[in-house]
MISE-689988 format. One line per field, with one value per atom (N, C-alpha, C, O, CB): atom name; x, y, z. Coordinates in nm, 2 decimals, decimal comma. Atoms other than C-alpha are relative to their C-alpha. Glycine has a CB too. Layout:
BEGIN
atom <- (CA;...);
xx <- (X;...);
yy <- (Y;...);
zz <- (Z;...);
This chain:
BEGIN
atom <- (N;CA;C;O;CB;N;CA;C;O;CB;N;CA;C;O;CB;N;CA;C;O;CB;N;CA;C;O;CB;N;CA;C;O;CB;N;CA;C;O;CB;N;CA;C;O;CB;N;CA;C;O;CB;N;CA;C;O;CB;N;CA;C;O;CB;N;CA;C;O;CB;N;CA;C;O;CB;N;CA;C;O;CB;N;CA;C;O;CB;N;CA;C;O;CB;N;CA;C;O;CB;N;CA;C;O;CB;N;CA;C;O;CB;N;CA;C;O;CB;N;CA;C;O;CB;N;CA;C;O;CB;N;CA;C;O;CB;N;CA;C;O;CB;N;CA;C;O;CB;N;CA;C;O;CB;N;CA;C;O;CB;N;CA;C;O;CB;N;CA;C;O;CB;N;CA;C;O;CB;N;CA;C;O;CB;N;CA;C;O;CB;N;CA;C;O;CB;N;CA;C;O;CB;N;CA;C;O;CB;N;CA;C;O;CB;N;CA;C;O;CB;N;CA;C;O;CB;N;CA;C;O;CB;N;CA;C;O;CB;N;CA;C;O;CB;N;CA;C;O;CB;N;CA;C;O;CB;N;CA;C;O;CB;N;CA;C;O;CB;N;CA;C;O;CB;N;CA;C;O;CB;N;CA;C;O;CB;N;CA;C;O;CB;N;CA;C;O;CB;N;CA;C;O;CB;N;CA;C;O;CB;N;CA;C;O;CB;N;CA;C;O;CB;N;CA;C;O;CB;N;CA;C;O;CB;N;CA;C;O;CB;N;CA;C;O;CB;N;CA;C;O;CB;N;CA;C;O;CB;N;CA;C;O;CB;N;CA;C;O;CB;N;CA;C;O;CB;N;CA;C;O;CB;N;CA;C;O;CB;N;CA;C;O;CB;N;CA;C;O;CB;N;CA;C;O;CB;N;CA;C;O;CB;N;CA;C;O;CB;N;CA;C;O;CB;N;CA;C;O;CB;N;CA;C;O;CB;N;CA;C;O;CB;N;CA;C;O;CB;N;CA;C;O;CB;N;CA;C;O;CB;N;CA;C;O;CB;N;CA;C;O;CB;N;CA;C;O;CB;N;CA;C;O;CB;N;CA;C;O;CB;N;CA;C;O;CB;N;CA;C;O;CB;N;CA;C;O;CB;N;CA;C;O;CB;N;CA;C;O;CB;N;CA;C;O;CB;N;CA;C;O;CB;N;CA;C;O;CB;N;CA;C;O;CB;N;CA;C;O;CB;N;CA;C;O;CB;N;CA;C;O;CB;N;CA;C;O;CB;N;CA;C;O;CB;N;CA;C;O;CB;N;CA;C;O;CB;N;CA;C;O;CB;N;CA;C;O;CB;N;CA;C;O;CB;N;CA;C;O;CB;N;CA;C;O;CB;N;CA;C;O;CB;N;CA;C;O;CB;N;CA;C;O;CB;N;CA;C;O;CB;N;CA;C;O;CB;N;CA;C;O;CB;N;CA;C;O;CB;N;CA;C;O;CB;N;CA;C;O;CB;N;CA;C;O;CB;N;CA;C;O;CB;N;CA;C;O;CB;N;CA;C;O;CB;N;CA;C;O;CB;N;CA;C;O;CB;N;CA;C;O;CB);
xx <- (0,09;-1,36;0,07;0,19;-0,03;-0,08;-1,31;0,04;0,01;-0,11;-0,06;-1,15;-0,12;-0,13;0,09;0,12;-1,48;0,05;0,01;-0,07;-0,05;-1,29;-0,09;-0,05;0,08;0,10;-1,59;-0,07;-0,07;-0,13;0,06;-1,79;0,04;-0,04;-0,03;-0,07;-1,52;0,00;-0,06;0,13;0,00;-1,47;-0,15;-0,16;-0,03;0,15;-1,85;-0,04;-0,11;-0,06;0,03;-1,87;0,09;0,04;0,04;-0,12;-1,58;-0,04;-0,06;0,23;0,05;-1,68;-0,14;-0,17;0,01;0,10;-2,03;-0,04;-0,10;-0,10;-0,03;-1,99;0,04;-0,02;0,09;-0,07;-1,72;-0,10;-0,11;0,12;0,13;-1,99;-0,09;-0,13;-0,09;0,12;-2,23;0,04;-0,02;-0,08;-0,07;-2,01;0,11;0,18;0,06;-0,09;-1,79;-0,10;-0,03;0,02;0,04;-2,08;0,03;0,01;-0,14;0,02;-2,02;0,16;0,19;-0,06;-0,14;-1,63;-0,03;0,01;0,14;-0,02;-1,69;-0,07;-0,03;-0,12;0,08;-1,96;0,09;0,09;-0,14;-0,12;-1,67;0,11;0,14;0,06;-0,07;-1,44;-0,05;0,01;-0,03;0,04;-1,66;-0,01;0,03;-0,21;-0,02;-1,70;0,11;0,09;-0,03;-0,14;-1,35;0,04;0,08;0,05;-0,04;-1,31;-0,11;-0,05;-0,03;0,01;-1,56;0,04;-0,03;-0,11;-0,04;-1,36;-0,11;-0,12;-0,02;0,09;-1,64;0,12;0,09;-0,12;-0,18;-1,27;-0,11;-0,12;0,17;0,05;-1,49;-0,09;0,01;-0,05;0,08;-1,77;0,07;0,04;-0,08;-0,05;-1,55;0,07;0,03;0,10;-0,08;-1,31;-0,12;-0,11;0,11;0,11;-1,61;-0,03;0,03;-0,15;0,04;-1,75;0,14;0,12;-0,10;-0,10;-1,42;0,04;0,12;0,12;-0,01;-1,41;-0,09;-0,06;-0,06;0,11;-1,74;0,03;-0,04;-0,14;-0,01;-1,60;0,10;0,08;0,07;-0,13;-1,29;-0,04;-0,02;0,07;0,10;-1,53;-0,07;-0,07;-0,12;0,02;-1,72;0,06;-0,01;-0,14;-0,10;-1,43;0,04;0,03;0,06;-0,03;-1,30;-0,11;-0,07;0,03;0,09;-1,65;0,01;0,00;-0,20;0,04;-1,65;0,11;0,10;0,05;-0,10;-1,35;0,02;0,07;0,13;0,01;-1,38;-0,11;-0,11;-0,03;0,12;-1,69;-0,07;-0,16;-0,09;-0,01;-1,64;0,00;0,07;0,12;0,05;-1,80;0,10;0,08;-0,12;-0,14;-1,46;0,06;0,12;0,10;-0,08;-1,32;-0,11;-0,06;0,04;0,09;-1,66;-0,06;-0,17;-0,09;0,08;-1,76;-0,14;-0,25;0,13;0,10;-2,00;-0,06;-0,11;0,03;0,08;-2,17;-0,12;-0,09;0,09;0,09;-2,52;0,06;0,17;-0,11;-0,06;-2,49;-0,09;-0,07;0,02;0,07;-2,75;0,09;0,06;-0,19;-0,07;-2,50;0,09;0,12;0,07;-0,12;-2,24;-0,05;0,04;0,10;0,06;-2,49;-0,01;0,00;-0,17;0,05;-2,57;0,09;0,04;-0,03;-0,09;-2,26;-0,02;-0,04;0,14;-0,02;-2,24;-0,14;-0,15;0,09;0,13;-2,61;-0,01;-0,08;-0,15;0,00;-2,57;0,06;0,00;0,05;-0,09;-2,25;-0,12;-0,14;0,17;0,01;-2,46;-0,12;-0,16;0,00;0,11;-2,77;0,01;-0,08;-0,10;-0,06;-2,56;0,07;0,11;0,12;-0,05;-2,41;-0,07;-0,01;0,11;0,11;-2,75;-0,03;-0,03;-0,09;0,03;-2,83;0,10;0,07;-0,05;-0,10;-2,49;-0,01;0,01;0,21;0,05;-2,56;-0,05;0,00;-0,04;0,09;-2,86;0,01;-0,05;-0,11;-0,01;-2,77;0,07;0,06;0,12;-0,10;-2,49;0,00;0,11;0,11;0,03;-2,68;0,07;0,12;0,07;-0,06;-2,57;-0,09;-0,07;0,02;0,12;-2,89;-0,09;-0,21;-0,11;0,06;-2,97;-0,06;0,02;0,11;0,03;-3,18;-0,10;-0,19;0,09;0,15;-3,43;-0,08;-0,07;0,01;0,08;-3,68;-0,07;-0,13;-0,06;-0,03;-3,71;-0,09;-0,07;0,14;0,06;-4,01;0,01;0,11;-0,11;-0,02;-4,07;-0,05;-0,01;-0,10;0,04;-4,25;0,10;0,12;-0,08;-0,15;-3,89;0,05;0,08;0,13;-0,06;-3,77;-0,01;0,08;-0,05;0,03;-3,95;0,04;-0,01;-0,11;-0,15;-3,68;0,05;0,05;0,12;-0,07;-3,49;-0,03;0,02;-0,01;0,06;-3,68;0,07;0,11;-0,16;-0,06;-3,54;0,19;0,25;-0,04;-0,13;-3,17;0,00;0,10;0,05;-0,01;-3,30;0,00;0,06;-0,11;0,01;-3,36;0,14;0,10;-0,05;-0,06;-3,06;0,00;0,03;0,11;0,01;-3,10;-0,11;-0,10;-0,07;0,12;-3,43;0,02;-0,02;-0,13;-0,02;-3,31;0,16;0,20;-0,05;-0,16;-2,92;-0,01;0,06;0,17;0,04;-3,04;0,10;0,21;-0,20;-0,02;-2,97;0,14;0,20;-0,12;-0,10;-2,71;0,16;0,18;-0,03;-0,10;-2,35;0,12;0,10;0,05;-0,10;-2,02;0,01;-0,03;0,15;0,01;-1,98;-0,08;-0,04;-0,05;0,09;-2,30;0,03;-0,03;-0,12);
yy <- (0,12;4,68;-0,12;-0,15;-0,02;0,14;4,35;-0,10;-0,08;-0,09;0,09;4,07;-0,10;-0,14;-0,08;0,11;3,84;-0,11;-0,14;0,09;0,11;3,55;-0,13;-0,23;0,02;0,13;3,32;0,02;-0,08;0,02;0,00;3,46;-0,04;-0,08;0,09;0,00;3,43;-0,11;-0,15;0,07;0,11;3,08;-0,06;-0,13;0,02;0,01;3,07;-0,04;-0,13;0,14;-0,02;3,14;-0,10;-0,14;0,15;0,07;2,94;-0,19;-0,29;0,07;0,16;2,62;-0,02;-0,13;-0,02;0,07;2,64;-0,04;-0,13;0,06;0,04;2,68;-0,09;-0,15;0,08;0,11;2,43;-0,15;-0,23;0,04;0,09;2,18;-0,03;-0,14;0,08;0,04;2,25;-0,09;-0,17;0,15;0,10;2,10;-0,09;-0,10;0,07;0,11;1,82;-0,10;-0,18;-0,01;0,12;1,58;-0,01;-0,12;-0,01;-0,02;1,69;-0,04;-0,09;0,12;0,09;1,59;-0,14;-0,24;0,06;0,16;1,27;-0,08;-0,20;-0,03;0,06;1,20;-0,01;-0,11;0,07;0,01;1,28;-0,12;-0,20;0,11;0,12;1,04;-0,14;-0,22;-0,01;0,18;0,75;-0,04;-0,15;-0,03;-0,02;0,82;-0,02;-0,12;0,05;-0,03;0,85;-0,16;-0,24;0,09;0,20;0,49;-0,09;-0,17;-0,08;0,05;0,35;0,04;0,03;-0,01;-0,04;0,47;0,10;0,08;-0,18;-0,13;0,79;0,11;0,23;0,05;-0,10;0,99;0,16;0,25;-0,04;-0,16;1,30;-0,01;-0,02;0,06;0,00;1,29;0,04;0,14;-0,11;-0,02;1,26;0,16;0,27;-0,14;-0,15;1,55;0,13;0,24;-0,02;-0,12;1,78;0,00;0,09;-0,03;-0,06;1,77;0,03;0,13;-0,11;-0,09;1,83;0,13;0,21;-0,07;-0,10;2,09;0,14;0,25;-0,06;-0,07;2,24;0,00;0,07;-0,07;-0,03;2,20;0,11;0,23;-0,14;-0,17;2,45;0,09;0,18;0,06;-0,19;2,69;0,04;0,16;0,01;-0,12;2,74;-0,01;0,01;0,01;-0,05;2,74;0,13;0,21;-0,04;-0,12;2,97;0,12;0,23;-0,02;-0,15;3,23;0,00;0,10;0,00;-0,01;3,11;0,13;0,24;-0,19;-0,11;3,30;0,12;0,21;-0,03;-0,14;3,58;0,09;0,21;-0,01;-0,07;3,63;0,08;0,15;-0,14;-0,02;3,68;0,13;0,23;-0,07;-0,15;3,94;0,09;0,21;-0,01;-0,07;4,11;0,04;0,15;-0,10;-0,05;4,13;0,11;0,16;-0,14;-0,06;4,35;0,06;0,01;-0,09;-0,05;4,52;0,08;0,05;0,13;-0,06;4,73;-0,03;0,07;0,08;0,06;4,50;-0,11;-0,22;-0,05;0,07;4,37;-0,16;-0,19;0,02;0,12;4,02;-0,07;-0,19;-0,06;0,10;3,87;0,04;-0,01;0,03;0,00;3,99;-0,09;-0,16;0,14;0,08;3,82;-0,14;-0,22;0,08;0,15;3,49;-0,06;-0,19;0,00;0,01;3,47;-0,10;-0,19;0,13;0,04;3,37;-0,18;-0,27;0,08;0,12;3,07;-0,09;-0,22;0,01;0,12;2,96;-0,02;-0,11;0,05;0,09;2,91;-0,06;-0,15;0,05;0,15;2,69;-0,12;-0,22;-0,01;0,10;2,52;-0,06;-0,17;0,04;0,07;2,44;-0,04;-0,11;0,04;0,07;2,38;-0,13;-0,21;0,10;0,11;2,11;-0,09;-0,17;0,01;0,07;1,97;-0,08;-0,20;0,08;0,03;1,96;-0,05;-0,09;0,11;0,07;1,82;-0,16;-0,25;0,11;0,07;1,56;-0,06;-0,18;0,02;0,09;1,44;-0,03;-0,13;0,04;0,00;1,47;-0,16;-0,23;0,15;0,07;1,22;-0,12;-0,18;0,06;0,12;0,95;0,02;-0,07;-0,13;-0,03;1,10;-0,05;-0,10;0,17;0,03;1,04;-0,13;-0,13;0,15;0,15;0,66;-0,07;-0,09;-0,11;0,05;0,50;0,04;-0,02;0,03;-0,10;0,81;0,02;-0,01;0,14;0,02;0,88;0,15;0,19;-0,13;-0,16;1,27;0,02;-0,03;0,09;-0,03;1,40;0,20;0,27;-0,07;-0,17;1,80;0,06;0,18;0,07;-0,03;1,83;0,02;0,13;-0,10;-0,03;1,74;0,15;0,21;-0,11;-0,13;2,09;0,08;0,13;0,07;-0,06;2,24;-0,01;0,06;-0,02;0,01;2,12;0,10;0,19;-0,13;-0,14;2,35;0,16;0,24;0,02;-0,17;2,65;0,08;0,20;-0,02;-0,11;2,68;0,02;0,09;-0,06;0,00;2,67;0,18;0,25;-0,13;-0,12;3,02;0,07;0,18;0,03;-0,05;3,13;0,14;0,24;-0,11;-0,09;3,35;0,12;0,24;-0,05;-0,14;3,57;0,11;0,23;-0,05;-0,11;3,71;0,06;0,17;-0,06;-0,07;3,74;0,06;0,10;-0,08;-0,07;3,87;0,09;0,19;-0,14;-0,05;3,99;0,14;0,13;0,05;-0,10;4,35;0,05;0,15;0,04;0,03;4,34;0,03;-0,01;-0,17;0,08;4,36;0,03;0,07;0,07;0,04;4,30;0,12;0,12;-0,04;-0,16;4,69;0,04;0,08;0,11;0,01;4,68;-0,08;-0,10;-0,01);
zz <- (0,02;-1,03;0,07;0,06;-0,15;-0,09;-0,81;-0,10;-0,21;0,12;0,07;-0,95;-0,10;-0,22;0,12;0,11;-1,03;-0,08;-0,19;-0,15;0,00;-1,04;0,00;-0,04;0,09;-0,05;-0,94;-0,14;-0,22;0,16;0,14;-1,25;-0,12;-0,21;-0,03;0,14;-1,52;0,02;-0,07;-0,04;-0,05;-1,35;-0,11;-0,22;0,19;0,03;-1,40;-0,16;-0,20;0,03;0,17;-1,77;-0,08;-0,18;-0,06;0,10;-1,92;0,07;0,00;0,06;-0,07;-1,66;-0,05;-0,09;0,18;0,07;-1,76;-0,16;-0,22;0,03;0,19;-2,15;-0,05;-0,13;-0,08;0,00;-2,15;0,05;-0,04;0,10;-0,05;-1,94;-0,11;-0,14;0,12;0,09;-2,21;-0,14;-0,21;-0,05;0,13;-2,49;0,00;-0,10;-0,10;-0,05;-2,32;-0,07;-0,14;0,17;0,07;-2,45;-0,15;-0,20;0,02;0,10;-2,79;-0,04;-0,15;-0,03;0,03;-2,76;0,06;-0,01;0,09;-0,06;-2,56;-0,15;-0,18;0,18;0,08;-2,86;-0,12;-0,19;-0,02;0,07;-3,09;0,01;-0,08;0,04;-0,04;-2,91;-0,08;-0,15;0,17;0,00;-2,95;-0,19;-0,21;0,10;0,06;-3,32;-0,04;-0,10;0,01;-0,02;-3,35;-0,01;-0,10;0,14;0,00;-3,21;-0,09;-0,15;0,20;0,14;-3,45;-0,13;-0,23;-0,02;0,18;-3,76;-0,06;-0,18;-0,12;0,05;-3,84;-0,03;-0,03;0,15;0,00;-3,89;-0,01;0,07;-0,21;0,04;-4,06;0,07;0,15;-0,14;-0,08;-3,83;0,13;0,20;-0,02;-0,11;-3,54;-0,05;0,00;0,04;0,03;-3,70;-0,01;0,03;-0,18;0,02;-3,78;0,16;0,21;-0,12;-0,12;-3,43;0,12;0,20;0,05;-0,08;-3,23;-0,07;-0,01;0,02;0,09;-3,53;0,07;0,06;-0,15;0,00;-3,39;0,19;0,27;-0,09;-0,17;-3,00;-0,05;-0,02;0,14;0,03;-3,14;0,03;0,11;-0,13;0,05;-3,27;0,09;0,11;-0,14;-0,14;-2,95;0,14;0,24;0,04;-0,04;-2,77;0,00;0,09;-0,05;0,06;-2,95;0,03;0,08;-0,15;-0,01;-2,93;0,16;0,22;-0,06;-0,18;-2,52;0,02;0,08;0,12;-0,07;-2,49;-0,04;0,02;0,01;0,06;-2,76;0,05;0,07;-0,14;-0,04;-2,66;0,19;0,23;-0,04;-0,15;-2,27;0,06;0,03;0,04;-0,03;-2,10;0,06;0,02;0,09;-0,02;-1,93;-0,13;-0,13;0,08;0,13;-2,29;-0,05;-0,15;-0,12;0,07;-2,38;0,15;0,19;-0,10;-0,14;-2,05;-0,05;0,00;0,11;0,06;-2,23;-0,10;-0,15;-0,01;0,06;-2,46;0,07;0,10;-0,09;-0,04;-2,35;0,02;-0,01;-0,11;-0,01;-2,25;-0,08;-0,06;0,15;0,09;-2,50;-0,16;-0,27;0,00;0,16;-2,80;0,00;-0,09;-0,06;-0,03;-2,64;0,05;0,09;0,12;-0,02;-2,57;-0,15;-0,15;0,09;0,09;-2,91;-0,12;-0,20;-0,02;0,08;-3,09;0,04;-0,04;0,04;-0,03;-2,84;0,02;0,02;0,12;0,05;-2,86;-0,13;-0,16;0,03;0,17;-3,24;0,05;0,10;-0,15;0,01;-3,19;0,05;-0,01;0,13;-0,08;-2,92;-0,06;0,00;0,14;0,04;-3,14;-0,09;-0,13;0,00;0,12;-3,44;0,05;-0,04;-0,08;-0,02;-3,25;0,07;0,14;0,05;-0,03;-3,16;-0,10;-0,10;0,03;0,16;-3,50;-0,05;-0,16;-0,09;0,11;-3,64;0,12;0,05;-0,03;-0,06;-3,32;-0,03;-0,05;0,06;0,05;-3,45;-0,13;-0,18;0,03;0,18;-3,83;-0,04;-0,14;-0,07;0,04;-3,78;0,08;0,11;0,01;-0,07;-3,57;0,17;0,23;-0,10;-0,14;-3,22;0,12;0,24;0,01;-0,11;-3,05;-0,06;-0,06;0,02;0,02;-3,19;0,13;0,22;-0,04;-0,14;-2,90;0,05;0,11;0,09;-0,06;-2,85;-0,08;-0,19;0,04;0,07;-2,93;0,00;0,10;0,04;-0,03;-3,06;-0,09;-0,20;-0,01;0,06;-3,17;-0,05;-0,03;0,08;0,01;-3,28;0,14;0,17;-0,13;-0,13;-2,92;0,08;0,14;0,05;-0,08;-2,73;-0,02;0,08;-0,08;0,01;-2,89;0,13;0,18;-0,11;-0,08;-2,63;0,18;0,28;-0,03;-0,12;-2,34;-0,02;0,05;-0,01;0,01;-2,51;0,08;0,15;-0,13;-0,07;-2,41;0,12;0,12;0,09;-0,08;-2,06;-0,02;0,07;0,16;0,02;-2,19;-0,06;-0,07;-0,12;0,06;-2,33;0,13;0,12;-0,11;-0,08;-1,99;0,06;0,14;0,07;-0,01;-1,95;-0,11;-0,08;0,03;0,09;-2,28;0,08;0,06;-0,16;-0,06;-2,04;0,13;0,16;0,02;-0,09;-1,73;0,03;0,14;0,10;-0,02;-1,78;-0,14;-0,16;0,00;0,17;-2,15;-0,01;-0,06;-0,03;0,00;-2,10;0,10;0,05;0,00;-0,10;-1,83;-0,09;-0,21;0,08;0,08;-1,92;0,12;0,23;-0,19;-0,10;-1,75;0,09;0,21;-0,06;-0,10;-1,61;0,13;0,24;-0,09;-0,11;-1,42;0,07;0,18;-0,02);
């Protein structure tokens, strides 16, 4: 099997991408005196961290790739929801309609769904 260096690249740079706002939002926190707010959400960058890389499809060549999406779309919608819980998104204006942005973030469970690293 070739190296796949651009993909592994791939996976750790876009995961990482998806939860840099969630430290920066930490940061700022942080600098207003929020200490547990700030500590809980770099708490919650660890933790999918930590699944980005447990979870990584070379370490599971033969596990579907929506078992191995799954871990890290909880972190990533638990840290939507701890986001907004804790005044993250003051300014907007978020109705239950907005959810439906989300949708295309699902778009890789359908088209890589069944796929897994081997193939």
């Amino acid at each position: 099997m070739k190296d796949r260096t651009g993909e592994k690249v791939g996976w750790i740079g876009g995961w990482s991408g998806g939860f840099i706002w969630l430290l920066i939002l930490s940061g700022i926190w942080l600098i207003k005196g929020q200490l547990k707010t700030a500590l809980a959400g770099i708490t919650l960058v660890a933790a999918a961290a930590f699944c980005i890389f447990w979870f990584a499809p070379w370490k599971h060549p033969t596990t579907p790739y929506w078992k191995l999406l799954l871990p890290i779309y909880a972190a990533f919608f638990l840290s939507i929801c701890f986001a907004a819980l804790f005044g993250g998104f003051t300014g907007f204006t978020v109705d239950w309609w907005s959810l439906f942005w989300l949708f295309p973030l699902l778009i890789p469970l359908v088209t890589m769904g069944k796929r897994t690293w081997k193939q």
